[in-house]
C-alpha positions as CSV (number, residue, x, y, z in Angstrom):
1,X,9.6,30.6,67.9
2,X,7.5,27.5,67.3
3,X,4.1,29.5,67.2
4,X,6.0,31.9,64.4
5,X,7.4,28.6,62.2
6,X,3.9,26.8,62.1
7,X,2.5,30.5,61.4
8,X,4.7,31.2,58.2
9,X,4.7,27.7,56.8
10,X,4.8,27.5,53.1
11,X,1.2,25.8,53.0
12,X,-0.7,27.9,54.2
13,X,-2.0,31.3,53.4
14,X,-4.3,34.2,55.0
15,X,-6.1,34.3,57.8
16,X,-5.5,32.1,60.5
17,X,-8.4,30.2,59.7
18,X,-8.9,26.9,57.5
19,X,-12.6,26.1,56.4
20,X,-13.0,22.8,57.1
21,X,-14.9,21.4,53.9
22,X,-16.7,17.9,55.3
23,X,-20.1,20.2,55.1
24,X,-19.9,20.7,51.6
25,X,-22.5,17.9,50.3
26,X,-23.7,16.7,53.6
27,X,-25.6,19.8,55.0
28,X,-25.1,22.4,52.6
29,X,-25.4,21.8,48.8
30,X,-23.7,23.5,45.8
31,X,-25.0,26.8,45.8
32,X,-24.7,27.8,49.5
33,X,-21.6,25.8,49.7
34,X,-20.6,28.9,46.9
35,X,-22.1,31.6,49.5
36,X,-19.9,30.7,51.9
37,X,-16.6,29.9,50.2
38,X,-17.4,33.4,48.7
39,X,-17.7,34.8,51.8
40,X,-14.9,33.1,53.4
41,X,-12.9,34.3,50.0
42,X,-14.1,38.0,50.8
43,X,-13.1,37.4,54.5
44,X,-9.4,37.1,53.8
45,X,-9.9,33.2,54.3
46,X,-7.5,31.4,51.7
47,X,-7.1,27.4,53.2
48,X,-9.4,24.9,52.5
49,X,-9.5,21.5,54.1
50,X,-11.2,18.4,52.6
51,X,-10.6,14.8,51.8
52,X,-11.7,12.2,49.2
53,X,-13.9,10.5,51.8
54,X,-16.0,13.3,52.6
55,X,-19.4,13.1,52.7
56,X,-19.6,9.2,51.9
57,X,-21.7,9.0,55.2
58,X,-24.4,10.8,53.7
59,X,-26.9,8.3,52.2
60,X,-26.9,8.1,48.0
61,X,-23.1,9.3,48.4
62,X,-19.9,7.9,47.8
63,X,-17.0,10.2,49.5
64,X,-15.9,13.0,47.0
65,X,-18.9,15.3,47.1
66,X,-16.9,17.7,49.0
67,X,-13.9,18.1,46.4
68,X,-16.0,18.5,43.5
69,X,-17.9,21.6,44.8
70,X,-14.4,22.8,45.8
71,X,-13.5,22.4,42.6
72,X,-16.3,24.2,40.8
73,X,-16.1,26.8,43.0
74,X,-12.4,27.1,42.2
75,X,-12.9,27.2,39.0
76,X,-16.1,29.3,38.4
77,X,-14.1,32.2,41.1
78,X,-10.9,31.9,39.2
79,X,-9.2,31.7,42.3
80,X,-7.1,28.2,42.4
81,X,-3.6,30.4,42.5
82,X,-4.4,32.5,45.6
83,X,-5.8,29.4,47.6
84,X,-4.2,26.6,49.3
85,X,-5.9,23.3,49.3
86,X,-5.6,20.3,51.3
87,X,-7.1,17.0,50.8
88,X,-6.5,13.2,52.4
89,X,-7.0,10.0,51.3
90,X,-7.6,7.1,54.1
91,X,-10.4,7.9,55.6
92,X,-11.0,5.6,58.2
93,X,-7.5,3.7,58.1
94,X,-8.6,0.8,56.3
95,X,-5.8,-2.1,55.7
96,X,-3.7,-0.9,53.1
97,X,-5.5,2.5,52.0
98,X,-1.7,3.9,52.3
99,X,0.2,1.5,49.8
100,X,2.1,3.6,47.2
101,X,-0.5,2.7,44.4
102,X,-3.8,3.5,46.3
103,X,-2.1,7.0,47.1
104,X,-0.9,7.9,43.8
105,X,-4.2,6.6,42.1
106,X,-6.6,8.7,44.6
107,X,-4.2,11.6,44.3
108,X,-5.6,11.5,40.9
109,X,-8.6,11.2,41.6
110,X,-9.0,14.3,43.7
111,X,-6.8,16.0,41.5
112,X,-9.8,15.7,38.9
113,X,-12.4,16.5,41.4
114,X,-10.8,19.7,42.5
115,X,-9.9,20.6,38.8
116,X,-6.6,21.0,39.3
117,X,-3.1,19.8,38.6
118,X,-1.9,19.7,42.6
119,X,-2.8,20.5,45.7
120,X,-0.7,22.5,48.3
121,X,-1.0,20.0,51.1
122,X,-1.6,16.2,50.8
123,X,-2.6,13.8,53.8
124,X,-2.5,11.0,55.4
125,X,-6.4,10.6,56.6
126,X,-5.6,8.0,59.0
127,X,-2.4,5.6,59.9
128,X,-2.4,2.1,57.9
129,X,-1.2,0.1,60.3
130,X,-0.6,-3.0,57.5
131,X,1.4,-0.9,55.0
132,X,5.2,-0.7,55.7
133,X,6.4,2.8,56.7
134,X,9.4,2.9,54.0
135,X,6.2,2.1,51.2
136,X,4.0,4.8,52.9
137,X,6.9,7.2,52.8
138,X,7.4,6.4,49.3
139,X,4.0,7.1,48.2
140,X,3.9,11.0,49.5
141,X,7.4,11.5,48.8
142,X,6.3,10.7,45.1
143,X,3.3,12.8,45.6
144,X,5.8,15.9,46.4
145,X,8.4,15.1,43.9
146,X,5.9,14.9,41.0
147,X,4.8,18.3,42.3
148,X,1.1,17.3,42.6
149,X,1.7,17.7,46.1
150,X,3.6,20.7,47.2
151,X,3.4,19.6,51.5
152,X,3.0,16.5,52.9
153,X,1.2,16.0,56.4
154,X,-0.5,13.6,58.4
155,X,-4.1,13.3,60.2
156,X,-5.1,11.3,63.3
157,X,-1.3,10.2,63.9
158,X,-0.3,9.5,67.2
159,X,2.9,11.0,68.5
160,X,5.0,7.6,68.2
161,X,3.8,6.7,65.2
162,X,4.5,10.1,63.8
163,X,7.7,9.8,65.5
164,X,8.4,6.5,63.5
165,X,7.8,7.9,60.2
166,X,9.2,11.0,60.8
167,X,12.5,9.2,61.3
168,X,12.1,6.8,58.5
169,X,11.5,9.9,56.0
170,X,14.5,11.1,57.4
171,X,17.0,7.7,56.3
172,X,15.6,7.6,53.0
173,X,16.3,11.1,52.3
174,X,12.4,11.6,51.3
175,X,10.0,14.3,51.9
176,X,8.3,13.8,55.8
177,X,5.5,15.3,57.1
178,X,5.2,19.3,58.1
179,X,2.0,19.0,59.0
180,X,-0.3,17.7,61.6
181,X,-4.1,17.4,61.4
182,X,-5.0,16.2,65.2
183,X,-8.8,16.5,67.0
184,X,-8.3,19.4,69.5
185,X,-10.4,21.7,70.9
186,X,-11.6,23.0,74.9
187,X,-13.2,19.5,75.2
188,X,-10.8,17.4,73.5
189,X,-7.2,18.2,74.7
190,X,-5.6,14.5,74.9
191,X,-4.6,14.0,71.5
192,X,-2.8,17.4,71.0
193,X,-1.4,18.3,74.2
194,X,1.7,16.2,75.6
195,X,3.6,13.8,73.6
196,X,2.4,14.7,69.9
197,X,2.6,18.5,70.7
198,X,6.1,18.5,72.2
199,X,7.0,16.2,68.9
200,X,5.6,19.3,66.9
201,X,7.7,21.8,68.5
202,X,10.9,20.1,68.3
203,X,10.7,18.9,65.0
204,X,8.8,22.9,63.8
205,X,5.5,21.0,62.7
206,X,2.6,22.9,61.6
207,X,-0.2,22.0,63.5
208,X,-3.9,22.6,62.0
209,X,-6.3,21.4,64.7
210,X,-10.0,20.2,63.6
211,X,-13.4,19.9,64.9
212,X,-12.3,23.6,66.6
213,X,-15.9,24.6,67.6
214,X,-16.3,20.4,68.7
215,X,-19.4,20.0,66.4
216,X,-20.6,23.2,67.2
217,X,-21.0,23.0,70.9
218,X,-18.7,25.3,71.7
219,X,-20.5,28.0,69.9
220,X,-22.9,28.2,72.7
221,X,-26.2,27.0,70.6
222,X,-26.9,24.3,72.8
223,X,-28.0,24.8,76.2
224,X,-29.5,21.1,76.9
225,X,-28.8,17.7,75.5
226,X,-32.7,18.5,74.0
227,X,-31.0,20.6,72.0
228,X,-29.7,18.5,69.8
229,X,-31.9,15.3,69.7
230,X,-32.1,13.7,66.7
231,X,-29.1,15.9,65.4
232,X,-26.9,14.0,62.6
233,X,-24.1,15.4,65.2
234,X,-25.5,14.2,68.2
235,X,-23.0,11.5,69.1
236,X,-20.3,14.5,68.9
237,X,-22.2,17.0,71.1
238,X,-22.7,14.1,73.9
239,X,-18.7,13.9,74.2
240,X,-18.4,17.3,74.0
241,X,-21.0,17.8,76.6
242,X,-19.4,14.6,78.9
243,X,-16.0,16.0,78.7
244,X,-16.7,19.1,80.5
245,X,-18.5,21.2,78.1
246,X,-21.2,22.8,80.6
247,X,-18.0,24.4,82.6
248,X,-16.3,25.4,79.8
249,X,-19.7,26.6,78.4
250,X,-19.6,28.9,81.3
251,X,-16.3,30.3,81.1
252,X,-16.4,30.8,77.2
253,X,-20.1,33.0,78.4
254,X,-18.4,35.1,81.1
255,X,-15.3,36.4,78.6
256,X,-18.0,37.0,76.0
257,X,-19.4,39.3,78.4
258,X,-15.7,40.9,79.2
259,X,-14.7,41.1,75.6
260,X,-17.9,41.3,73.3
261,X,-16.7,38.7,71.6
262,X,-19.0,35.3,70.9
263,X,-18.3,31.8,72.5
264,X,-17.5,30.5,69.2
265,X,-14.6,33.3,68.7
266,X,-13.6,32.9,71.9
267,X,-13.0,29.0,71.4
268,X,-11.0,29.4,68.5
269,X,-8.4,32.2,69.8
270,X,-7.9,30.0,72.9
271,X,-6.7,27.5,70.1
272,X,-4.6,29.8,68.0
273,X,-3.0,31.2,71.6
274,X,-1.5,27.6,71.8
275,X,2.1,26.5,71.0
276,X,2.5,24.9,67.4
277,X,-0.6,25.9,66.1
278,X,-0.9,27.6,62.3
279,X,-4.5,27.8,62.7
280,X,-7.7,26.1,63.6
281,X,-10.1,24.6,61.2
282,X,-13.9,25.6,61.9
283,X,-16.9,25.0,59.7
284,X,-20.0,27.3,58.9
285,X,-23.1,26.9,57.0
286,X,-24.2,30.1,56.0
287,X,-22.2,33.8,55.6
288,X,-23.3,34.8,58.9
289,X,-22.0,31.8,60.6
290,X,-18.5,32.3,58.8
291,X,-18.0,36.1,59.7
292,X,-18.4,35.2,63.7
293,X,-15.7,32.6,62.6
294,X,-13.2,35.4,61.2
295,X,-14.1,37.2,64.4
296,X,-11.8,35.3,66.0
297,X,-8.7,35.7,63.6
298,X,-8.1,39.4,65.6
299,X,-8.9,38.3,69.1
300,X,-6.3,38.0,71.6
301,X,-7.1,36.1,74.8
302,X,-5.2,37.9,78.2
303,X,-3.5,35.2,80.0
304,X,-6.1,35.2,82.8
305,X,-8.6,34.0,80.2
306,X,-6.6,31.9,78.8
307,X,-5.7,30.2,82.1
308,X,-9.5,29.9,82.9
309,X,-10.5,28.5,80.0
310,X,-7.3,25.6,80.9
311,X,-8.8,25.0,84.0
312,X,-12.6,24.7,82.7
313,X,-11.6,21.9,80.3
314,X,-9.7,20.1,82.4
């Protein structure tokens, strides 16, 4: 029953497969940004995920980058009906990033950027610890009720402090959360699995995992840490690797070879096979890279797999 709630939930839309934006401006620019979001269009692909930070890590930008392409694209496609977009604002958590004027005024912000006049789902990047709940409630249950924000979720939260919020929405009669952004993937299970996923099922909580393919390792590219040296991603495929990686490496290689299917599909199926998940995000950087994506949309893992793939990571 869970699985089918997160499934249907009114923000999302085709495949079960969000593109996870942060690449747009950092290592693609406009135009093959376009070639993919066309092909992820063509693919059946209609979510989106971005933020207002992204790519402010990239020298000589400033966070944004991502939206505006989005937005272009959006607008040069004629498209913004049929897709679902969601953006954050908080990147980072800093003190305060959450207070009811800071949302409202980079709500507007992105609005701008996307060239649009709402977005289907609206996050919190990060918990502000230094904002008081009933003022961070506030601020998204305005968001919804001015209709610039037609779902509300919330990134990087852990289960208690979802909990909290939750529960405060709740009293004050406001809009909560239905959706949950957490880091999950073969090599990154704690934050999902356990309190924050049981939280999700009782309380029929979407769940949109990112980092899916953990920075690309679990695509199967990298067979040695000298694979990656001096990669912009290289702190990321070091965990990955640390937590397991090599032994869930080999697992993901031996269903390839049962199933024809690529590491990378394999990775994400084992994600969408999991209670309370509405789909995984996943990035690509070129057309080809984005139909071994939608590859994994139709596979279906047998319970033996599945189970080895549990045991690999741990």
């Amino acid at each position: 029953m869970a699985e089918t709630i997160a499934v249907d939930h009114p923000a999302l839309g085709g495949i079960r497969l969000v593109f996870g934006g942060n690449v747009f401006g950092w290592t693609i620019d406009r135009d093959r940004s376009f070639a993919v979001l066309d092909a992820f269009y063509e693919a059946g692909g209609r979510m989106i995920d971005t933020a207002d930070g992204y790519s402010s890590w990239v020298p000589g930008n400033k966070g944004g980058e991502s939206e505006t392409i989005i937005g272009q694209w959006l607008e040069s496609r004629g498209v913004r009906a049929q897709m679902r977009i969601a953006t954050k604002t908080g990147q980072g958590g800093p003190p305060g990033a959450l207070q009811p004027e800071k949302v409202a005024a980079a709500l507007e912000a992105s609005l701008e950027r996307l060239r649009t006049d709402y977005v289907d789902l609206y996050y919190a990047h990060r918990d502000d610890l230094t904002t008081p709940l009933d003022e961070v409630v506030s601020a998204y249950d305005a968001a919804f009720r001015s209709g610039k924000a037609r779902e509300l979720g919330a990134s990087n939260y852990t289960a208690a402090r979802l909990a909290e919020i939750l529960d405060v929405a709740d009293r004050q009669g406001a809009r909560g959360y239905s959706v949950v952004e957490p880091l999950y993937n073969l090599v990154a299970r704690d934050e999902y699995e356990g309190p924050l996923q049981a939280l999700c099922l009782a309380r029929n909580i979407a769940v949109l995992p990112y980092y899916g393919l953990a920075s690309g390792f679990l695509t199967g590219k990298y067979r040695a840490a000298s694979d990656w040296a001096g990669s912009t991603r290289a702190h990321a495929l070091n965990e990955a690797a640390a937590n397991g990686g090599w032994a869930v490496l080999a697992v993901l290689d031996a269903i390839a070879a049962e199933t024809g299917a690529t590491p990378a599909q394999i990775a994400l199926a084992w994600i969408n096979a999991k209670p309370g998940i509405a789909a995984p995000l996943a990035s690509a950087t070129t057309p080809a890279q984005l139909a071994d994506l939608v590859g994994a949309v139709s596979l279906v893992l047998s319970a033996d797999q599945i189970e080895r793939l549990d045991r690999a990571a741990g």
